[in-house]
Each structure stands twice: as C-alpha cells, then as structure tokens.
C-alpha positions in Angstrom: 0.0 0.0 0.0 1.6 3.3 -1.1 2.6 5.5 2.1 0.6 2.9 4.0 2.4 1.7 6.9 1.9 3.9 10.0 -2.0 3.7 8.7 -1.6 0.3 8.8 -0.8 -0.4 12.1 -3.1 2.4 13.2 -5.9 0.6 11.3 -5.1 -2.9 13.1 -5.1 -1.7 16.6 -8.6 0.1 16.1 -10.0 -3.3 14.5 -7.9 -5.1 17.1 -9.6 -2.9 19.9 -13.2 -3.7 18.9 -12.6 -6.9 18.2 -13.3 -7.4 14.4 -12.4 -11.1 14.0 -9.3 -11.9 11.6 -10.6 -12.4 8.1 -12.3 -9.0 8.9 -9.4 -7.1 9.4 -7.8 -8.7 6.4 -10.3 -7.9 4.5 -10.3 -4.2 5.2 -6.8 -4.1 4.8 -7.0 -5.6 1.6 -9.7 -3.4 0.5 -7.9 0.0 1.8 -5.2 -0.9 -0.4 -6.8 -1.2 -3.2 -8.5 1.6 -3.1 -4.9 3.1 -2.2 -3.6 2.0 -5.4 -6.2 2.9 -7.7 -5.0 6.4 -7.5 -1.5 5.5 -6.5 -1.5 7.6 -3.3 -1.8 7.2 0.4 -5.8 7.1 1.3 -5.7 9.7 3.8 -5.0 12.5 1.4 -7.9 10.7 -0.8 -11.5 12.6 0.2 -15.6 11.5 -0.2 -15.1 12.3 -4.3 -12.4 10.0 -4.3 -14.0 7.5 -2.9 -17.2 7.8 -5.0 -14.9 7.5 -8.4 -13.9 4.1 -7.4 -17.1 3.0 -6.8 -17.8 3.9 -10.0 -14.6 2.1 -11.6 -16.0 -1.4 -9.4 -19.4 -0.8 -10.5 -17.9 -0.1 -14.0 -16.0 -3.5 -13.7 -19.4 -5.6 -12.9 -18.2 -5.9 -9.1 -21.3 -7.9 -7.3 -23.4 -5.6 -4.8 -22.0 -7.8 -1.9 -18.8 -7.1 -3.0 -19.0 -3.2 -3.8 -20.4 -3.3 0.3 -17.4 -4.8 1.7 -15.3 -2.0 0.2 -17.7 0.3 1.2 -17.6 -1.3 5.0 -13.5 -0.9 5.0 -14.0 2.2 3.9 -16.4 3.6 6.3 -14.4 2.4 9.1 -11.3 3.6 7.6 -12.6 7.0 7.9 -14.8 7.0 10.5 -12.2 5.2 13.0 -8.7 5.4 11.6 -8.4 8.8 10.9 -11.5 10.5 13.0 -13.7 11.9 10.1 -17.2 11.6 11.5 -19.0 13.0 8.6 -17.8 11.3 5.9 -19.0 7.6 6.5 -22.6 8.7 6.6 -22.1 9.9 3.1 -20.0 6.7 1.7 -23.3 4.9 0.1 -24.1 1.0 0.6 -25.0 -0.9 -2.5 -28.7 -1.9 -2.4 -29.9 -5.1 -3.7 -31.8 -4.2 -6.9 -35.8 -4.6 -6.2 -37.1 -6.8 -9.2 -40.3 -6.3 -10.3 -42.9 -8.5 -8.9 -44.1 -11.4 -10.5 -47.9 -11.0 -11.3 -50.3 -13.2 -13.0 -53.4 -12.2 -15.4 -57.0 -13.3 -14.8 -56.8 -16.0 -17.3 -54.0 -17.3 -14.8 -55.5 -16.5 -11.9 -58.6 -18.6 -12.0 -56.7 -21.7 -14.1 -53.9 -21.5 -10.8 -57.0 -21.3 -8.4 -59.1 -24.2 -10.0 -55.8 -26.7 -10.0 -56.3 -26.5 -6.6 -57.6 -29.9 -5.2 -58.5 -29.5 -1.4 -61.8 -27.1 -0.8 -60.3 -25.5 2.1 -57.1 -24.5 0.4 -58.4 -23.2 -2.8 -60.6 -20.7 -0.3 -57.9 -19.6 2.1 -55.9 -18.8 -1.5 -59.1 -17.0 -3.1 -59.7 -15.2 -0.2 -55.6 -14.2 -0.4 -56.7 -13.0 -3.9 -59.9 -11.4 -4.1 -58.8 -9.1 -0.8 -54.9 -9.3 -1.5 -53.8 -10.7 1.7 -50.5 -11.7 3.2 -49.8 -15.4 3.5 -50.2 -14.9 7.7 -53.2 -12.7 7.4 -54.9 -15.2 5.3 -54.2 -18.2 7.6 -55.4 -15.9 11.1 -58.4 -14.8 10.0 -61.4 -16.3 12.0 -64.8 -16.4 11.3 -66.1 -13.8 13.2 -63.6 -11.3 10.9 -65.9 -11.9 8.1 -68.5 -8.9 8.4 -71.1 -9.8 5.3 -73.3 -6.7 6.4 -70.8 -4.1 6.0 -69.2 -5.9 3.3 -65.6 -6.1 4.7 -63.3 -8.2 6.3 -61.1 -7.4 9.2 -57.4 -8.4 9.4 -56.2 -8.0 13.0 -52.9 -7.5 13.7 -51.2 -7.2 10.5 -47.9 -6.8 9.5 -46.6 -4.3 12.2 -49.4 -5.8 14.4 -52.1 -2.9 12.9 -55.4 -3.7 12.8 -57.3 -2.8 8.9 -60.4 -3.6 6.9 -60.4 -5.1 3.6 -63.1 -5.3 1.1 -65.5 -8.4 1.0 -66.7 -8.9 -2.2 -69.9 -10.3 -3.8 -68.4 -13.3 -5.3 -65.8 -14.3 -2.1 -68.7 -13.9 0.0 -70.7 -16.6 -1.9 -67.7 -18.6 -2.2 -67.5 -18.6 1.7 -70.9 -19.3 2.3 -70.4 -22.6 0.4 -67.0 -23.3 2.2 -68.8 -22.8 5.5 -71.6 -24.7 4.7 -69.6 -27.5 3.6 -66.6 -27.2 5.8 -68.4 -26.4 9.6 -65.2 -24.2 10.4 -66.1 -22.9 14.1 -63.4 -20.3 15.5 -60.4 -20.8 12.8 -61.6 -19.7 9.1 -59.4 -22.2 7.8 -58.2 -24.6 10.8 -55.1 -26.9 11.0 -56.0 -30.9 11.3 -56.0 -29.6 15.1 -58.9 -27.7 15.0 -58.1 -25.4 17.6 -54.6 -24.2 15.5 -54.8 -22.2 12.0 -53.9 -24.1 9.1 -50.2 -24.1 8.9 -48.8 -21.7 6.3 -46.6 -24.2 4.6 -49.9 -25.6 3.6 -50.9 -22.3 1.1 -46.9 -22.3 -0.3 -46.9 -26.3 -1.0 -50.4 -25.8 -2.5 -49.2 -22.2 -5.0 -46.1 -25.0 -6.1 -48.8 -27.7 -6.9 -51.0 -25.5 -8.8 -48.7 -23.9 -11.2 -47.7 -27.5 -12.2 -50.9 -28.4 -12.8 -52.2 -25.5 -14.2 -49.4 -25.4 -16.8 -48.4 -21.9 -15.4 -44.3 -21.1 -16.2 -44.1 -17.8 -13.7 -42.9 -18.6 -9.8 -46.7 -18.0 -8.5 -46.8 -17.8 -4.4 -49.8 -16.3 -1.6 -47.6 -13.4 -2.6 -47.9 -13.4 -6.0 -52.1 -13.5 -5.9 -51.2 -10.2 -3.6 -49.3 -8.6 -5.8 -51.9 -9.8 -8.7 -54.7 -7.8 -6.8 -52.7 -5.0 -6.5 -52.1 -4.8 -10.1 -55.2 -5.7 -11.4 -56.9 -2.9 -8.8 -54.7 0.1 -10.4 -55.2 -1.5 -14.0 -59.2 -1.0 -13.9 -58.7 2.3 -12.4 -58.4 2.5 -8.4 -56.9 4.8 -6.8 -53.1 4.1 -5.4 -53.8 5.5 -2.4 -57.0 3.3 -1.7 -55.4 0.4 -2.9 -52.6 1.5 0.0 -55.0 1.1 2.7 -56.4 -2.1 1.0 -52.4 -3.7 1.0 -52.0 -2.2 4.5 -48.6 -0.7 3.5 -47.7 2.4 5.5 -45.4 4.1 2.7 -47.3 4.8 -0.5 -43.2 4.0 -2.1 -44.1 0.4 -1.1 -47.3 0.3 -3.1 -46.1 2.4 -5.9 -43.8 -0.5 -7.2 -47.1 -1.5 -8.8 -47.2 1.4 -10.9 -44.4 -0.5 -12.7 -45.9 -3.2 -14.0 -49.3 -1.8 -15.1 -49.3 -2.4 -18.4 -52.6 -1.4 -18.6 -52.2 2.1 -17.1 -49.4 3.0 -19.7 -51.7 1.9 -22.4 -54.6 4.1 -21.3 -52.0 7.1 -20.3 -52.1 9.9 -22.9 -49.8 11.2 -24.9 -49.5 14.9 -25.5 -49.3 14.1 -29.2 -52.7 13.1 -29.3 -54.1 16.4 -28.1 -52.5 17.6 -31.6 -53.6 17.6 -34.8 -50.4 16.8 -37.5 -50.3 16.8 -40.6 -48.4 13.1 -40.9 -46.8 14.2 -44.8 -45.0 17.3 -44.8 -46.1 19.9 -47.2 -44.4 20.5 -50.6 
C-alpha cells in the first residue's frame, strides 16, 4: 500500500480494539489498499469524491453488490475510526440489492392457478388471499367472526406491524364462503389446521401455489404473494386509486405500493400522450 504503513498499524489496533475477527481485518486491509492503489497515493489524502470515483470504476468493472459493500464497509471504518472523520462515513453509500419487479399473474391465470387447486379448504384460504390481497399470515389468522357480510368487509387484525385494517368483501368471495362454510363447519379458525383449535399451517398455502402452477401449466414462480401482488395490479389496472389500494395492501409508505405502478401495463396503455391532443399533418407539405 503506497505511504501505508503507519495507517496500517493504526488501522489494526482500532479493528484489534473492537474486536473485528481476523478475516475482517484482512479484509479491510485488503480493500484499503486497493483503493490506495487505484489512485496511487496514500488514502488519507484521498476525500468523499475520491472515494465515489472508485465506486464507479467497481461498479464499471461488474463488481457484485455484496462485493462493492465490503469495500464500502473498509471504507467507512477507515474514515470514520482510523483517521477520526465523523462525517464522511454517513455519506460513503451502501450498494442496495436491486428490487425486481414483482411477479404477477393475469385473470386468465389466476382462475386456471386457483381451480388446479384440489383440497376445498385450500383453494378458499388462497381465493380469499386474492380477491382481498392478503399476506400469506393474514390469510391463515383470519377467524370467522372477521368476516362482516353486512358491511361488506373483512377485518385483518394485527397485521404486518401488528395494525389492525379492513379489507373489502366482495360479492363473489362472500358466496364462495358461504359454500365453504356450509360444507366445511369451520367454528373459531376460518381455515383450521388438522388440530382444529390451530390455523392451518402456512406451509400448507406455499406447497399448495407450487402444486397449482404445475398443474395449471403456469411457467411464472406464482406464491400467496404473488395472488397479492396480482390484486394490487389488477386494482390500479381497472382504475383504483393508489392511495385506496394503500390502505387495501396495509402498507404504511405509499413508495411500497407504488412499485405497482411498474408493471401496469394497462395504465401505460390508457395514459395519454401529449401528441394526441395535436392535430399533424403526418406528410409534410411541398
């Protein structure tokens, strides 16, 4: 490392003092150096822009996210501890995973996934996931007394983050349910577990999604989650409002919900453009 051996040892003792294990502190070292010789002089006369060119050059050279995070680790704690600049690490940037888009199904695929499944009960506790877009957990806590036919809704207490919120019921689930309940005799538990006084066990709706997509001939990677994210979808695609379909999802940042916005093919095809508001002549004049 150019220049780097008083740092060195300075940046050993602080690891050594909070007691960053061994392949840590090589790998710090290692990554301080390199960074060292990128620009061929010592990293303490190297500064925040400095540091954000070479993240550039890894990110340039297809360095994995895990990767560019390690460097950004050694650096933080390079600055931060070695040489005493408590500003700068705050402003050193983690990689973030890339968020893929979520996988959704359409309502061709949706009723051919829902009718591969065998067992009564299961194909219910996954419609009712879709038609109101519940979480996997939500789906398998809800009890009979959360279905409110009159008002039309259905309560999910203590969802995600332990908050209580109303879905909507609709028509069609409701009649579904009605059979299911006839049939089924479910007592406290919506959908019970082979102990009756237990939910059905969760692994129950994932084993069932893998089943159905097999049988139903569907290619896509189709979970409890991906009937959510179909209802979410589908919702902003026939015109609902994101914010309604926030409360719906239970999400508390509208960020969370506005990932949907990205694979509504349906809302780009009904947005706009400002060209058609204008009348053009398509062949230029002579």
């Amino acid at each position: 490392m150019v220049e780097m051996s008083p740092l060195r040892r300075r940046m050993i003792e602080d690891m050594t003092v909070r007691n960053l294990s061994p392949a840590t502190q090589r790998s710090y070292i290692h990554e301080v150096a390199k960074f060292s010789r990128y620009f061929g002089r010592s990293p303490a006369r190297l500064g925040l822009e400095d540091v954000r060119a070479f993240q550039v050059h890894l990110v340039a050279k297809g360095i994995s996210w895990s990767a560019l995070n390690q460097t950004v680790c050694a650096l933080r704690f390079f600055y931060g501890v070695t040489l005493g600049y408590a500003e700068i690490p705050e402003r050193i940037a983690y990689a973030r995973l890339p968020r893929t888009l979520p996988v959704v199904l359409s309502a061709d695929e949706v009723v051919r996934f829902l009718e591969a499944v065998p067992s009564l009960k299961t194909r219910t506790a996954l419609t009712t996931a879709h038609a109101a877009g519940l979480r996997a957990s939500e789906t398998v806590g809800l009890k009979v007394g959360d279905i409110d036919s009159e008002r039309g809704v259905i309560l999910i207490a203590h969802g995600k983050g332990g908050k209580d919120r109303y879905v909507m019921l609709s028509a069609q689930l409701l009649r579904i349910l009605r059979v299911y309940w006839r049939l089924a005799k479910p007592k406290d538990w919506l959908f019970p577990g082979r102990d009756a006084t237990a939910p059905i066990d969760v692994q129950v709706l994932y084993s069932a999604c893998r089943s159905a997509c097999i049988a139903a001939g569907i290619d896509k990677r189709a979970t409890v989650h991906t009937l959510r994210h179909s209802f979410a979808t589908h919702l902003l695609e026939n015109g609902t409002d994101i914010r309604i379909i926030q409360v719906l999802l239970g999400h508390n940042n509208l960020s969370s919900t506005a990932r949907y916005t990205k694979v509504s093919n349906g809302l780009i095809r009904r947005t706009e453009s400002p060209l058609d508001r204008l009348r053009l002549e398509v062949v230029p004049p002579n």
